[in-house]
C-alpha positions in Angstrom: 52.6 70.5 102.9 55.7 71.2 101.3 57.1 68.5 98.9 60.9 67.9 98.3 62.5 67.5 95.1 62.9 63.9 95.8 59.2 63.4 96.4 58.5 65.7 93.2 60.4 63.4 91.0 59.4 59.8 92.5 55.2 61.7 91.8 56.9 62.6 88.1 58.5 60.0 87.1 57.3 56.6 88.9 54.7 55.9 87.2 56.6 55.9 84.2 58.8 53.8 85.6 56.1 51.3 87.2 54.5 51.0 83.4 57.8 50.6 81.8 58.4 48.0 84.2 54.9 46.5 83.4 55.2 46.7 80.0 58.5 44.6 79.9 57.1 41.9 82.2 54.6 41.5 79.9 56.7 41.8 76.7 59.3 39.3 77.7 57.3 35.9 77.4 56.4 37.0 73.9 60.0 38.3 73.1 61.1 34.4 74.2 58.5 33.3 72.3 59.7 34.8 69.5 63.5 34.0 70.0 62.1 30.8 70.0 60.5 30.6 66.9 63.0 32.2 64.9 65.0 29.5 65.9 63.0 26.8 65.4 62.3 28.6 61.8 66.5 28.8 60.9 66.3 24.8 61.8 63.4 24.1 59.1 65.3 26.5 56.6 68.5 24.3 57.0 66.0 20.9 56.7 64.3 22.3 53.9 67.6 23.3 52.4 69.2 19.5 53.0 66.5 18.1 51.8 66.3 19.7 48.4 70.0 19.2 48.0 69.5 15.9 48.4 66.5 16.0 46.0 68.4 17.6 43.0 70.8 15.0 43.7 68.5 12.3 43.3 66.9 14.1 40.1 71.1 13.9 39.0 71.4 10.2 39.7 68.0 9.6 37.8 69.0 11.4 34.8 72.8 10.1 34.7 70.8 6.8 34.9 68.3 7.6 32.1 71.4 8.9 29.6 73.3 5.4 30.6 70.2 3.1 29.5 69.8 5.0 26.8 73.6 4.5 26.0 73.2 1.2 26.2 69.7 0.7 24.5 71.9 2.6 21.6 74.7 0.6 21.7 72.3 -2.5 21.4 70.8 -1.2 18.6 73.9 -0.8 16.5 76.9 -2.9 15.3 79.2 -1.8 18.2 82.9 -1.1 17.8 84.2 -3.4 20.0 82.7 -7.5 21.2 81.7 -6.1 24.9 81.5 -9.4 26.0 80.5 -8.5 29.3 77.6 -7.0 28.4 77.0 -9.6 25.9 77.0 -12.1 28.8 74.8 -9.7 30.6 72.1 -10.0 27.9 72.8 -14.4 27.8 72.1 -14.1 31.8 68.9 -12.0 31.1 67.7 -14.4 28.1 68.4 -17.8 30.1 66.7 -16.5 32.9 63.5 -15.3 30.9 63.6 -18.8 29.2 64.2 -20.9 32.6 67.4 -22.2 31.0 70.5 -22.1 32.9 74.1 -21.2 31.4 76.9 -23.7 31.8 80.1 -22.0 29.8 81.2 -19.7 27.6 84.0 -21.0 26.4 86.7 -20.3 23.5 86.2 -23.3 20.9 88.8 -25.9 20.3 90.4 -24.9 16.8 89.4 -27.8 14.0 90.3 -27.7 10.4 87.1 -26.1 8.7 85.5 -23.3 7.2 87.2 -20.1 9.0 85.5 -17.6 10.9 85.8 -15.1 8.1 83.5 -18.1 6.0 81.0 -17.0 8.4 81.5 -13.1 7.5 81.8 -13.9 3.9 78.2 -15.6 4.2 76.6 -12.6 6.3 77.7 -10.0 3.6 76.9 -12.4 0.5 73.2 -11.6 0.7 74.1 -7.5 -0.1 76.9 -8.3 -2.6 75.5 -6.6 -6.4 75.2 -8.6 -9.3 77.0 -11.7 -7.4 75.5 -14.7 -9.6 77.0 -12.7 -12.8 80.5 -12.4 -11.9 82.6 -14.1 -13.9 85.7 -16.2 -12.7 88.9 -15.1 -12.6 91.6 -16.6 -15.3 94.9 -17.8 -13.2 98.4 -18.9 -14.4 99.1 -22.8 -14.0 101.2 -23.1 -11.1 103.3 -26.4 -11.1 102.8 -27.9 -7.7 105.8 -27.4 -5.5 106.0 -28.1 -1.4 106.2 -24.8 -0.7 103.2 -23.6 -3.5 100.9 -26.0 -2.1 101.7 -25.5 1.5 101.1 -21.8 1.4 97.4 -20.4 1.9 95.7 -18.2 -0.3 95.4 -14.6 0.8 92.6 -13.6 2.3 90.3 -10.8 0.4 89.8 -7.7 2.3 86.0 -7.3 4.3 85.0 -4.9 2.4 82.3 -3.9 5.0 85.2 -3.5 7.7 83.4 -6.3 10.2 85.2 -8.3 12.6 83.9 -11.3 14.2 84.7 -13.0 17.9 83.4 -16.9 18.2 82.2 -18.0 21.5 80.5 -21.6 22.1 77.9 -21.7 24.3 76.8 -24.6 26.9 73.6 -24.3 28.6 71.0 -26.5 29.8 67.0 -26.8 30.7 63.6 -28.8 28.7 63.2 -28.8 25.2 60.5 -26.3 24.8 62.9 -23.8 27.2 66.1 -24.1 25.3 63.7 -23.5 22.1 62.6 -20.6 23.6 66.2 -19.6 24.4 67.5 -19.5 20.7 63.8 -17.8 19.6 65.4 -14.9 22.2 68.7 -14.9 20.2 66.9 -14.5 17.4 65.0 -11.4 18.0 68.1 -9.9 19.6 69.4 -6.5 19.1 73.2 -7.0 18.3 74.0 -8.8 14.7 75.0 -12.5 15.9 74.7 -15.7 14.2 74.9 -19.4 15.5 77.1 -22.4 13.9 77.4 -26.2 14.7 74.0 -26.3 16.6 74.3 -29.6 19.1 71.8 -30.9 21.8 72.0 -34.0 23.4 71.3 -36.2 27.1 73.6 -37.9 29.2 73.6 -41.5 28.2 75.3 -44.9 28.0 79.0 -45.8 26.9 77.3 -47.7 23.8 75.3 -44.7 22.5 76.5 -42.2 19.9 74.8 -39.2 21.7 78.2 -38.4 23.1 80.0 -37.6 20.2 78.9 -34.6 19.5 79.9 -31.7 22.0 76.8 -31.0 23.5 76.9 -34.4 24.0 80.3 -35.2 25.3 79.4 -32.2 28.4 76.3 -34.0 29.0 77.7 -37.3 29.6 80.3 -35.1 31.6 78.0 -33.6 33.4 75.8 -36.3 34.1 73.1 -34.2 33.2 69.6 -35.5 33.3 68.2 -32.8 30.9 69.1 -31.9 27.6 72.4 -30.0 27.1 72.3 -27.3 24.2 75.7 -26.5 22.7 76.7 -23.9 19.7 79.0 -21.4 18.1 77.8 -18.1 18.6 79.7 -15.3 16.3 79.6 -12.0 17.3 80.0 -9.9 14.9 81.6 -5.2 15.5 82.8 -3.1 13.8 86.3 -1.5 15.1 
C-alpha cells in the first residue's frame, strides 16, 4: 500500500506533536504553580521590606530618644543657662508624686522690704570667696546726710561668678513625714537651688496665730485639714 505525503507526514511528525502536547499539559500546572509562587514571594519581599523600614525607624526614634534623656540628664547635672521652669516643674511634679505630697502653686512672691535676692547669691558664693575673714574694710569719705544721699541705694557689686537667680514660692500639701520627705528630695537634687522663709502650718481658728505666717494664711484659705508647707525656692543659671 501506497502512502501519501499527507499520511507520511501525520506517521513523521504526530507523535511529536502528541508528546509536545503531553508534555505541556503536564508542564502547565507546575508553570502556575510557579507563577504563583513568585508572586506570593514579590509580596513577602515587599512585607519584609516594610517591615524593616519600619524597624530602622523605630531603632531612630529610640536613639533620638536616648540622645534627648541624655540631654536632659546633662542639663540636670549642670548650672543651666537659662531657669527652664518648665522642666523644673517637671522634676517638683516627679518629687511630690514620689513623696505622696501634692503641689498647690507656684507662685511669684509678694515683694517685702528684706534682704534681696542677690543676699541669697552673695551667701551661695561666700563659702568659695579666698582669704574672706582677712579683708580689710574699706575707708569712705563722710558724706553729710542729704534727702537725696540717703535716699539713693548703694550700687550693687558685680557677681563675680556670673550667676543669676529666679525666686519661686512653693505651696504644697500632705503628712508630716511626706512633706519631710519632699524637701529631703530637694536636697539631693541635681540643679543648684536653695530654700528661704521655710513655713508649715494647719488650718485653724480666728484666735490662733498659725495663720500669720504664709503657709498658714493658704491653709486657713484652703481649709486644709493637713499640714500646708510653704517656701522660697531660688533657682539659681548661668546666662
Amino acid at each position: 500500500m501506497k502512502l501519501t505525503g499527507f499520511q507520511r507526514n501525520v506517521l513523521a511528525f504526530g507523535p511529536l506533536a502528541l508528546g509536545a502536547t503531553i508534555l505541556v499539559a503536564m508542564t502547565y500546572p507546575a508553570y502556575l504553580d510557579s507563577e504563583r509562587e513568585h508572586t506570593d514571594l514579590a509580596a513577602k519581599k515587599k512585607e519584609y521590606q516594610e517591615i524593616t523600614q519600619k524597624m530602622s525607624e523605630r531603632d531612630r526614634l529610640d536613639n533620638l530618644k536616648r540622645t534627648l534623656e541624655g540631654d536632659i540628664n546633662s542639663l540636670r547635672n549642670s548650672v543651666p543657662k537659662a531657669p527652664y521652669l518648665d522642666l523644673l516643674m517637671l522634676d517638683l511634679e516627679r518629687m511630690a508624686s514620689e513623696s505622696k505630697v501634692n503641689i498647690l502653686a507656684l507662685e511669684q512672691p509678694a515683694k517685702a522690704s528684706g534682704p534681696s535676692e542677690t543676699d541669697d547669691l552673695e551667701e551661695l558664693m561666700r563659702p568659695i570667696k579666698p582669704n574672706q575673714s582677712k579683708v580689710l574694710p574699706q575707708l569712705k569719705p563722710f558724706v553729710a546726710p542729704t534727702p537725696t544721699a540717703t535716699a539713693a541705694k548703694p550700687a550693687e557689686a558685680p557677681n563675680p561668678l556670673g550667676l543669676k537667680q529666679v525666686t519661686k514660692r512653693l505651696f504644697i500639701t500632705g503628712e508630716y513625714p511626706d512633706l519631710i520627705t519632699f524637701v529631703k528630695h530637694l536636697e539631693t537634687y541635681q540643679r543648684v537651688i536653695s530654700l528661704k522663709d521655710l513655713s508649715v502650718a494647719i488650718a485653724a481658728g480666728s484666735d490662733s496665730t498659725a495663720s500669720k505666717n504664709v503657709a498658714g494664711e493658704r491653709a486657713q484659705k484652703l481649709k486644709s485639714t493637713k499640714p500646708v508647707m510653704s517656701f522660697l525656692l531660688n533657682v539659681y543659671y548661668l546666662p
